[in-house]
C-alpha positions as CSV (number, residue, x, y, z in Angstrom):
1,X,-97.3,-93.0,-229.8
2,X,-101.1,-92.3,-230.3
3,X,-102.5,-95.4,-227.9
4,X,-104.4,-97.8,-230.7
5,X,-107.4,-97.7,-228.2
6,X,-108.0,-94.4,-228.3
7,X,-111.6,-93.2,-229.7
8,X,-110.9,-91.1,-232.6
9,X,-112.7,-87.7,-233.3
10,X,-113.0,-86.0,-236.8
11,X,-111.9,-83.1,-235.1
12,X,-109.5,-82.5,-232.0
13,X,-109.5,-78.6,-231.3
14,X,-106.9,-77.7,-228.6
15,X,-107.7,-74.8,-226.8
16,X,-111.3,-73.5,-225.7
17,X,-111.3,-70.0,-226.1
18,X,-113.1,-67.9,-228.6
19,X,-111.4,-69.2,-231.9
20,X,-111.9,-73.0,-230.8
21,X,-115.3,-72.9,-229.4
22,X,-115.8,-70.9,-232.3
23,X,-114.8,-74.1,-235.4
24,X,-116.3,-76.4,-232.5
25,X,-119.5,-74.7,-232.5
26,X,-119.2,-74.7,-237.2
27,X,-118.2,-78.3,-237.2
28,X,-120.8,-79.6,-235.0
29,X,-123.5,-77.8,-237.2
30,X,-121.8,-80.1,-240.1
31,X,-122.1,-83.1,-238.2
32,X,-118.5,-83.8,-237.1
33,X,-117.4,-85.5,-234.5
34,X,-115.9,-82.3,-232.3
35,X,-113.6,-82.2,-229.9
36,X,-112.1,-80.0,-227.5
37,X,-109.4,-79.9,-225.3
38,X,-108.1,-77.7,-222.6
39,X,-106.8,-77.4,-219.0
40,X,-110.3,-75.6,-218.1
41,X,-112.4,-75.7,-220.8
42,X,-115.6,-74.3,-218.2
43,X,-113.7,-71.5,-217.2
44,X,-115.7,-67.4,-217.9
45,X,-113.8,-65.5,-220.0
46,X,-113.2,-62.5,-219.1
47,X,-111.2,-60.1,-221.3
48,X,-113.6,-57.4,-223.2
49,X,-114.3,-57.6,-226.6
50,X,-114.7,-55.3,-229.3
51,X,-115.4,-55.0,-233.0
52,X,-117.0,-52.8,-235.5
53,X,-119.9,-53.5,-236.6
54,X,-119.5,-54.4,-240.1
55,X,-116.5,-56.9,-239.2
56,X,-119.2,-59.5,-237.5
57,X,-121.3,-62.3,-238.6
58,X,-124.5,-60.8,-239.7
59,X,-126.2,-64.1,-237.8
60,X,-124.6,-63.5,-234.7
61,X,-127.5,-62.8,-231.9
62,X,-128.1,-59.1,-231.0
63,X,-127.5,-60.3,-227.1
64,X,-124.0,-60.8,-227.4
65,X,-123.4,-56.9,-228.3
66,X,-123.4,-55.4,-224.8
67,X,-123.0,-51.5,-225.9
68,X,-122.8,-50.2,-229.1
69,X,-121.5,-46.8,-230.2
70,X,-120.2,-44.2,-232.9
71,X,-116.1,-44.5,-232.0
72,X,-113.9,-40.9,-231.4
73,X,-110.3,-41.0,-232.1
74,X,-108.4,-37.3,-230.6
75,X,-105.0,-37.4,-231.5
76,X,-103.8,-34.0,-232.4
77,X,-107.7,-33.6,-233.5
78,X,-111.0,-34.8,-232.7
79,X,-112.3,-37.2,-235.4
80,X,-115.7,-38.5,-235.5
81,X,-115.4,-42.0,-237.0
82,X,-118.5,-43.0,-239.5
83,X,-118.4,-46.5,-238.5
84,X,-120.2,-47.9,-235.3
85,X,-118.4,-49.8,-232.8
86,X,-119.5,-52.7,-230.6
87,X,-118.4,-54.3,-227.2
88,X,-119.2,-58.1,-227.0
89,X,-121.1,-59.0,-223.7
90,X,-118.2,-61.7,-223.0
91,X,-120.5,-64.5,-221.0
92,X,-123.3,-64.3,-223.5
93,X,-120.9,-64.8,-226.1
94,X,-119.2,-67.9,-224.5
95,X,-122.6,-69.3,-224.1
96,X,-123.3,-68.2,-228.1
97,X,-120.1,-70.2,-228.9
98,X,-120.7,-73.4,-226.4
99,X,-122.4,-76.3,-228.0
100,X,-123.5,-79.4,-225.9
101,X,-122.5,-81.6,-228.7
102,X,-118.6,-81.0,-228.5
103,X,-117.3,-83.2,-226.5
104,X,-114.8,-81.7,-223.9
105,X,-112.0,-83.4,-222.2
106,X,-110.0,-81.6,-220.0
107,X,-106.2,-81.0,-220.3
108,X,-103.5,-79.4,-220.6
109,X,-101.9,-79.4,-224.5
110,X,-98.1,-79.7,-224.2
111,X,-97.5,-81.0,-228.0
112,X,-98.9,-82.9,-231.2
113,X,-98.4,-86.1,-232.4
114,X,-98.1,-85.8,-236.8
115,X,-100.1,-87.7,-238.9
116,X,-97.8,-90.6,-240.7
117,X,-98.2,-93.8,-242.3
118,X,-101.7,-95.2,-240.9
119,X,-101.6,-92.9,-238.1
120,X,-103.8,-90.3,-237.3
121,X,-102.8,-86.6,-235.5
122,X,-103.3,-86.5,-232.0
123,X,-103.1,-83.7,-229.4
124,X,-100.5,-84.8,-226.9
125,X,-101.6,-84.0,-223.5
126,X,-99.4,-83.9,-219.7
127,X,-100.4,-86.5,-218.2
128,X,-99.2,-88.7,-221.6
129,X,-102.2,-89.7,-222.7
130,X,-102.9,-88.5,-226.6
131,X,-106.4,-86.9,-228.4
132,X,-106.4,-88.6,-232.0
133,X,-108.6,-86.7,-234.8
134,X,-109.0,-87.1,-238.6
135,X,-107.5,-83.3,-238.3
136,X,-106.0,-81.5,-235.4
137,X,-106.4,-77.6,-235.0
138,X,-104.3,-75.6,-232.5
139,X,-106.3,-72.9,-231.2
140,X,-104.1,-72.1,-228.2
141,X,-103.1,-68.8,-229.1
142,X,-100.3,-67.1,-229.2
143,X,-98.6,-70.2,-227.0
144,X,-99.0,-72.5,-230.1
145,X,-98.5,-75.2,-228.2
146,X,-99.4,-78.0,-230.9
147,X,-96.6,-76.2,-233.4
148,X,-92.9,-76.9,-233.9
149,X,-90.6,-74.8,-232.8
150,X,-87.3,-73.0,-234.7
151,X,-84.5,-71.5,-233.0
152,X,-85.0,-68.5,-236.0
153,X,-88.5,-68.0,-234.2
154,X,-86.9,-65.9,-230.9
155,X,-86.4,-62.5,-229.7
156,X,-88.8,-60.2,-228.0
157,X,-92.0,-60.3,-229.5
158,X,-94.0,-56.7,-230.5
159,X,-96.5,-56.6,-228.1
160,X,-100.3,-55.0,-227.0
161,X,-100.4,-54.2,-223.5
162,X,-103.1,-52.6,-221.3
163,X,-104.3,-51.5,-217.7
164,X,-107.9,-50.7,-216.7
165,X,-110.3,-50.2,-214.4
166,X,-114.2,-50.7,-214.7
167,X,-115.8,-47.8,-213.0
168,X,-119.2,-46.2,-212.8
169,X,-120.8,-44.7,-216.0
170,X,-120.8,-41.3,-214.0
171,X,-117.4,-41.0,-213.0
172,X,-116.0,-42.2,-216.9
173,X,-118.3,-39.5,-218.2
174,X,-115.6,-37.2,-216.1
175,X,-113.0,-38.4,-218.1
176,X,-114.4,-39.3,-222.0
177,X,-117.5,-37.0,-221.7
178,X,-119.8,-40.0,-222.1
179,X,-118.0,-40.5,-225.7
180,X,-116.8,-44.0,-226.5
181,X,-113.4,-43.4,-227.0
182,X,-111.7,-45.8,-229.5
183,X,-108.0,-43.8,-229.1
184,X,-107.4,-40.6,-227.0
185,X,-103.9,-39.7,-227.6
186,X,-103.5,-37.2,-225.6
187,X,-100.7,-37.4,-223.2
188,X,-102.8,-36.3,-220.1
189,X,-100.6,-38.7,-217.8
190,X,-97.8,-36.8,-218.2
191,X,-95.2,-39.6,-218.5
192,X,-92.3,-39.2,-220.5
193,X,-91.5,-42.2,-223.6
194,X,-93.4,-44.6,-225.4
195,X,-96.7,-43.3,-226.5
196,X,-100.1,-44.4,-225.0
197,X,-103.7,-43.9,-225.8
198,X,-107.1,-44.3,-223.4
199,X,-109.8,-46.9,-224.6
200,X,-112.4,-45.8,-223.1
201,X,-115.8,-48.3,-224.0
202,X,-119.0,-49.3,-221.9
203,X,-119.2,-52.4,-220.8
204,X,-123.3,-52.1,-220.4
205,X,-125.7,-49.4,-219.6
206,X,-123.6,-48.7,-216.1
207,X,-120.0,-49.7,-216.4
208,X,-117.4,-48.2,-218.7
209,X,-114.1,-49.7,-218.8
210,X,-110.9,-46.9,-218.8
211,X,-107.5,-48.9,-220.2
212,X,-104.5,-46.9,-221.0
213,X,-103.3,-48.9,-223.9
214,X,-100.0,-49.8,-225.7
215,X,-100.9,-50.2,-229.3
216,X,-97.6,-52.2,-230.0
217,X,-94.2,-52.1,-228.4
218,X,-90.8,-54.2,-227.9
219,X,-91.6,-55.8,-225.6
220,X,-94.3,-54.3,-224.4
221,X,-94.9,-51.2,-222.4
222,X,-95.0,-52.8,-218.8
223,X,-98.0,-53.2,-216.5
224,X,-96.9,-50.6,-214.1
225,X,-96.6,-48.1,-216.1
226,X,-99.1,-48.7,-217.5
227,X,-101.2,-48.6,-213.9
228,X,-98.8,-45.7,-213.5
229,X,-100.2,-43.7,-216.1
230,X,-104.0,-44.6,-215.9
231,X,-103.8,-43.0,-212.7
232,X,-102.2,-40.1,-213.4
233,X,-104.6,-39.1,-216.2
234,X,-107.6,-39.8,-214.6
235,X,-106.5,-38.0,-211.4
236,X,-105.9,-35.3,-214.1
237,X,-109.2,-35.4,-215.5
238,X,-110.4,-34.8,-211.5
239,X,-111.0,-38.4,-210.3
240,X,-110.0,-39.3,-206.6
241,X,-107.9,-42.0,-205.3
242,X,-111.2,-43.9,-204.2
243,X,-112.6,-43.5,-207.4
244,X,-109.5,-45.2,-209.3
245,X,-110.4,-49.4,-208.4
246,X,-106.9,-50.3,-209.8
247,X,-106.1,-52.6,-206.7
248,X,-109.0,-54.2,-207.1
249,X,-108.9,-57.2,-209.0
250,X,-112.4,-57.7,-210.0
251,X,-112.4,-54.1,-211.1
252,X,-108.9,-54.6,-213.4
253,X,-108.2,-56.0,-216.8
254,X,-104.6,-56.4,-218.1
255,X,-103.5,-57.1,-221.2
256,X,-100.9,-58.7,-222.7
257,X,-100.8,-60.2,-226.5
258,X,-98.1,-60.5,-229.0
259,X,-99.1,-58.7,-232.6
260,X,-95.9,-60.4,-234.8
261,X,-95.6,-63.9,-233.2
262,X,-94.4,-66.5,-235.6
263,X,-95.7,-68.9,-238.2
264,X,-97.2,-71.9,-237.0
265,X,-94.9,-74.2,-237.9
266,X,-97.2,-77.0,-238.5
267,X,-97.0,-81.0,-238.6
268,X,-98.8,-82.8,-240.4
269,X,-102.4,-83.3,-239.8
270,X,-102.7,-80.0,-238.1
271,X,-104.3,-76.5,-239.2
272,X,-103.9,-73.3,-236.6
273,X,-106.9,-70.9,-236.1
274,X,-107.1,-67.0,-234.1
275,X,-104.2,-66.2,-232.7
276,X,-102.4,-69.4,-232.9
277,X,-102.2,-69.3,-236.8
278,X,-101.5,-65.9,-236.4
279,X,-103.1,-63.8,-238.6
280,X,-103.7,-61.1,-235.6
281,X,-103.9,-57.9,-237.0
282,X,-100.8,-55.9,-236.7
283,X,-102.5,-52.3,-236.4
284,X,-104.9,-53.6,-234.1
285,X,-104.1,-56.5,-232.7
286,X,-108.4,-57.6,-233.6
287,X,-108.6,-61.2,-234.3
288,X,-112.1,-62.0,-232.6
289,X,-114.3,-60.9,-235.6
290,X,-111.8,-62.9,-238.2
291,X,-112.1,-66.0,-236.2
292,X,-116.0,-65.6,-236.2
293,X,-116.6,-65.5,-239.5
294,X,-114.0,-67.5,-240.8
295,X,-114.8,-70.7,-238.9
296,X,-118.1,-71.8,-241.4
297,X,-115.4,-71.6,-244.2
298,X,-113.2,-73.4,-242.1
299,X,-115.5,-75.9,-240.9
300,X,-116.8,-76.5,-244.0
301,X,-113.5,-76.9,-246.0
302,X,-112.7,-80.1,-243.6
303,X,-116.0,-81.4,-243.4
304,X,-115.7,-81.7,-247.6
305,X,-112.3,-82.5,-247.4
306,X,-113.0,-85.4,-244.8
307,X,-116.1,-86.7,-246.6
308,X,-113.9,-86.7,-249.8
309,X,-111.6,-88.9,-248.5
310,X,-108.8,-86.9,-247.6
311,X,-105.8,-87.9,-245.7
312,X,-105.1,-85.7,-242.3
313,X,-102.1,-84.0,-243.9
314,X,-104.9,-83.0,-247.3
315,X,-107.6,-81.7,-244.8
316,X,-105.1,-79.4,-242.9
317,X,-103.9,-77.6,-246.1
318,X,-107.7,-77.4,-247.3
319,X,-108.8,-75.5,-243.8
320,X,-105.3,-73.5,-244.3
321,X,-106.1,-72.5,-247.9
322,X,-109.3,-70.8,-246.0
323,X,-106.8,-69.0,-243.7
324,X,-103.8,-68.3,-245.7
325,X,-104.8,-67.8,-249.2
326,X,-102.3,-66.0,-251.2
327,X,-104.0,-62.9,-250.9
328,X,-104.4,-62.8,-247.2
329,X,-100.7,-63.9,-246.7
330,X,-100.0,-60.5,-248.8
331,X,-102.5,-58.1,-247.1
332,X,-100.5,-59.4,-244.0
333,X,-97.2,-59.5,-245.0
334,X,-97.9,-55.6,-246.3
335,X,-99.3,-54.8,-242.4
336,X,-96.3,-56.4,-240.4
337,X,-94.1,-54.4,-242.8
338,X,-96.7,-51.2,-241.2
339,X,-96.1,-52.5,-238.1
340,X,-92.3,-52.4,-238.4
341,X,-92.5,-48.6,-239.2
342,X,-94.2,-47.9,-236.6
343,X,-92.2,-49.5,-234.1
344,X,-89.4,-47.6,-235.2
345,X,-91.1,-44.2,-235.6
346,X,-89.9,-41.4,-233.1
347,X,-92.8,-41.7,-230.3
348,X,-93.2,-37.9,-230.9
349,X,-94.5,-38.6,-234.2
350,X,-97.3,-41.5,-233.6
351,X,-100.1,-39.5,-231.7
352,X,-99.3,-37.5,-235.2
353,X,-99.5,-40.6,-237.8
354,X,-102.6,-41.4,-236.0
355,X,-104.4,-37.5,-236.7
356,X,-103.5,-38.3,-240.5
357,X,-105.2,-42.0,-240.8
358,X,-108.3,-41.0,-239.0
359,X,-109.0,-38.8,-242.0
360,X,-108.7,-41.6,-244.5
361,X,-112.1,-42.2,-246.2
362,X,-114.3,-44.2,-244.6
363,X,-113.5,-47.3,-247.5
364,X,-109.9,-46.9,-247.2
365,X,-110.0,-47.0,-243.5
366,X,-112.4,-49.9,-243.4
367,X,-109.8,-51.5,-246.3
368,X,-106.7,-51.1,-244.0
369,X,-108.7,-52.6,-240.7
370,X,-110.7,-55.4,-242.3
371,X,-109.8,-56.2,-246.1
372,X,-107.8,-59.1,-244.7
373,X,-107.4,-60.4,-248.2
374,X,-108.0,-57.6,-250.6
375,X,-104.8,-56.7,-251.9
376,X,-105.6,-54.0,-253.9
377,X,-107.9,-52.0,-251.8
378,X,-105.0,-52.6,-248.7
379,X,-102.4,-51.1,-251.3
380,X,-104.7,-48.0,-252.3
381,X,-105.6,-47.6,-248.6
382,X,-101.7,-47.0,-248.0
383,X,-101.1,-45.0,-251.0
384,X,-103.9,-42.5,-249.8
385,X,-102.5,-42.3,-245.9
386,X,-99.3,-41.6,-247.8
387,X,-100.6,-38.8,-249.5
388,X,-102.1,-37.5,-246.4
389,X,-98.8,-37.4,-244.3
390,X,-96.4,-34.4,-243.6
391,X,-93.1,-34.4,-245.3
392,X,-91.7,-35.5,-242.1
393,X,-93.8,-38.5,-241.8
394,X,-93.3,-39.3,-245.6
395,X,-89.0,-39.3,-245.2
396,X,-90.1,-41.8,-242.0
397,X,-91.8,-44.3,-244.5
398,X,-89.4,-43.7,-247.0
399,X,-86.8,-44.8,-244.9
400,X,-88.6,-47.1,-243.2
401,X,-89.8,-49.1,-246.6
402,X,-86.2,-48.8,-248.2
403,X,-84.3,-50.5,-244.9
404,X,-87.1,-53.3,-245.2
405,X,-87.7,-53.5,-248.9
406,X,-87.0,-57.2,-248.8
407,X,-90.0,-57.9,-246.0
408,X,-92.8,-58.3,-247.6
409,X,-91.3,-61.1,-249.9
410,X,-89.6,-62.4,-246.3
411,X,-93.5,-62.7,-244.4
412,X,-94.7,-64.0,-247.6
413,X,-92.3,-67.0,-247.3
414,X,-92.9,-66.9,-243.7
415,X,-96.3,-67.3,-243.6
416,X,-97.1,-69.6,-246.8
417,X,-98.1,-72.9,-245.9
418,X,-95.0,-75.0,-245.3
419,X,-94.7,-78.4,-247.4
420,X,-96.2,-80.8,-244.8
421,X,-98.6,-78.7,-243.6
């Protein structure tokens, strides 16, 4: 029970990463009474952070973009991509997102208390005290840790993984050619199986980070291999052991990130944002940019929804309505049904589908990364790669699209907001 003494916040956001501070940071500039939870709320991030440019907030300050580039895919071609791409300075966007008007109480999130009769939502914390709010948002990630679970929701999970090493600006110009490298395809490693690409991006003027990447897997293509196969491509493109820090901690980044987990399964009184909700991008497994600009909408959606009156359970479904209109639950529902195909492609034939979609147009490209709720430009976008594949890779979709015909309708249901939440 939600202890009667308990201050109560107009907004309790569990979990301080990017998507949280993110809403914290919109509802504050409304004038509600934010706040946020977590075990460390203080703590640097420190995973890297990209986006194209177009995908951002145009107010977001130019100091946060650390290096900034025109992207190269090689797959079974080289294709220069039109769009420019950006890698977030990670500190000087936590301190972008961190407001001094958030409260901040630290602790770790182990469930949620539903709103009911006279009784507000409250993040539930370990030690068994409770955070009440007029609405509660779960912004834990993929741990959704304020959501209920469903014995329909297990099973390996489709996953992201990635190894890399931050090196010198010198010695990655050995290996990309100074080029930002957004996919390199090539199987330079030499390791048999599951395909992986290098993503190959400065960090600043001086460092590049070099991650041999698992776009999506399940489960996903282990760390060791994934070490494994760093090394042996950039001791093929002429590096030495000493110039390969992957034993060095503060010179490694790993990766790890489901791209299909679940619907939040929601009580009442409590909305899920970034990777919690989770709209992740299938393809990409980008959810950074979303959460950026969708958390003034968000934010704004409670604050009228509060000052209207509303009851916890009304204000979720107004911030979810931001999140999951039906459009967006569509455009998604169409991508996890891409992401299935993929996942069942022969890995001989992905470095392949690749070469085809990096000659989409510009619009359709842009359409099948970012229209996150533009139906019809998501549909066209698929009906031109279509067009663009080799008879082989057609009879893969075919098949692919007949065995799951039912899906989209299936992650439609899945994804729609549920009747208390």
């Amino acid at each position: 029970m939600t202890p009667a003494a308990a201050p109560v916040a107009d907004v309790v956001i569990a979990g301080a990463g990017p998507a949280g501070r993110a809403l914290a940071l919109a509802c504050a500039a409304l004038d509600l009474r934010t706040l946020l939870v977590d075990p460390r709320p203080h703590r640097p991030w420190t995973h890297t952070y990209g986006s194209w440019t177009h995908e951002l907030p145009a107010d977001l300050p130019t100091d946060v973009v650390a290096a900034r580039g025109r992207g190269v895919v090689v797959a079974q071609r080289t294709h220069q991509l039109d769009d420019e791409y950006v890698v977030l300075d990670t500190a000087a966007l936590q301190e972008h997102l961190t407001d001094p008007t958030v409260a901040v109480r630290r602790g770790r999130v182990v469930g949620a208390v539903p709103a009911g009769a006279g009784r507000h939502p409250a993040v539930l914390l370990d030690d068994g005290t409770a955070a009440p709010g007029r609405v509660v948002v779960d912004a834990t990630g993929a741990r959704q840790a304020l959501g209920r679970r469903s014995v329909t929701d297990g099973g390996p999970r489709a996953e992201q993984t990635a190894f890399g090493v931050v090196v010198d600006r010198e010695v990655a110009a050995r290996v990309s050619d100074d080029r930002l490298l957004f996919m390199d395809w090539r199987p330079r490693h030499g390791r048999p199986g599951w395909p992986t690409f290098l993503y190959a991006v400065p960090l600043d003027a001086e460092r590049v980070l070099l991650e041999e990447t698992s776009l999506a897997r399940r489960p996903g293509l282990p760390m060791p291999e994934l070490r494994t196969r760093l090394r042996a491509r950039l001791r093929a493109a002429g590096l030495s052991d000493a110039e390969i820090p992957d034993d060095d901690p503060a010179a490694v980044e790993k990766v790890r990130f489901p791209v299909d987990s679940p619907r939040h399964r929601s009580p009442a009184g409590v909305v899920a944002v970034g990777a919690a909700d989770p709209l992740v991008h299938p393809a990409s497994g980008f959810s950074l940019a979303t959460s950026l600009r969708l958390s003034p909408r968000i934010a704004a959606a409670i604050a009228d929804a509060l000052r209207g009156g509303a009851d916890p359970a009304a204000t979720a479904r107004a911030a979810r309505r931001v999140i999951r209109s039906p459009a967006a639950v569509t455009v998604h529902a169409l991508r996890r049904r891409g992401l299935e195909t993929l996942l069942a492609m022969p890995p001989a034939d992905v470095p392949g589908f690749f070469d085809r979609f990096f000659t989409l147009p510009t619009a359709h490209r842009r359409a099948y990364l970012d229209a996150r709720d533009d139906v019809t430009a998501s549909v066209a976008a698929m009906t031109s790669l279509f067009g663009r594949l080799t008879p082989r890779l057609r009879l893969h979709l075919i098949r692919g699209t007949l065995l799951g015909a039912h899906s989209v309708r299936t992650e439609q249901q899945r994804y729609a907001p549920g009747p208390t939440s």
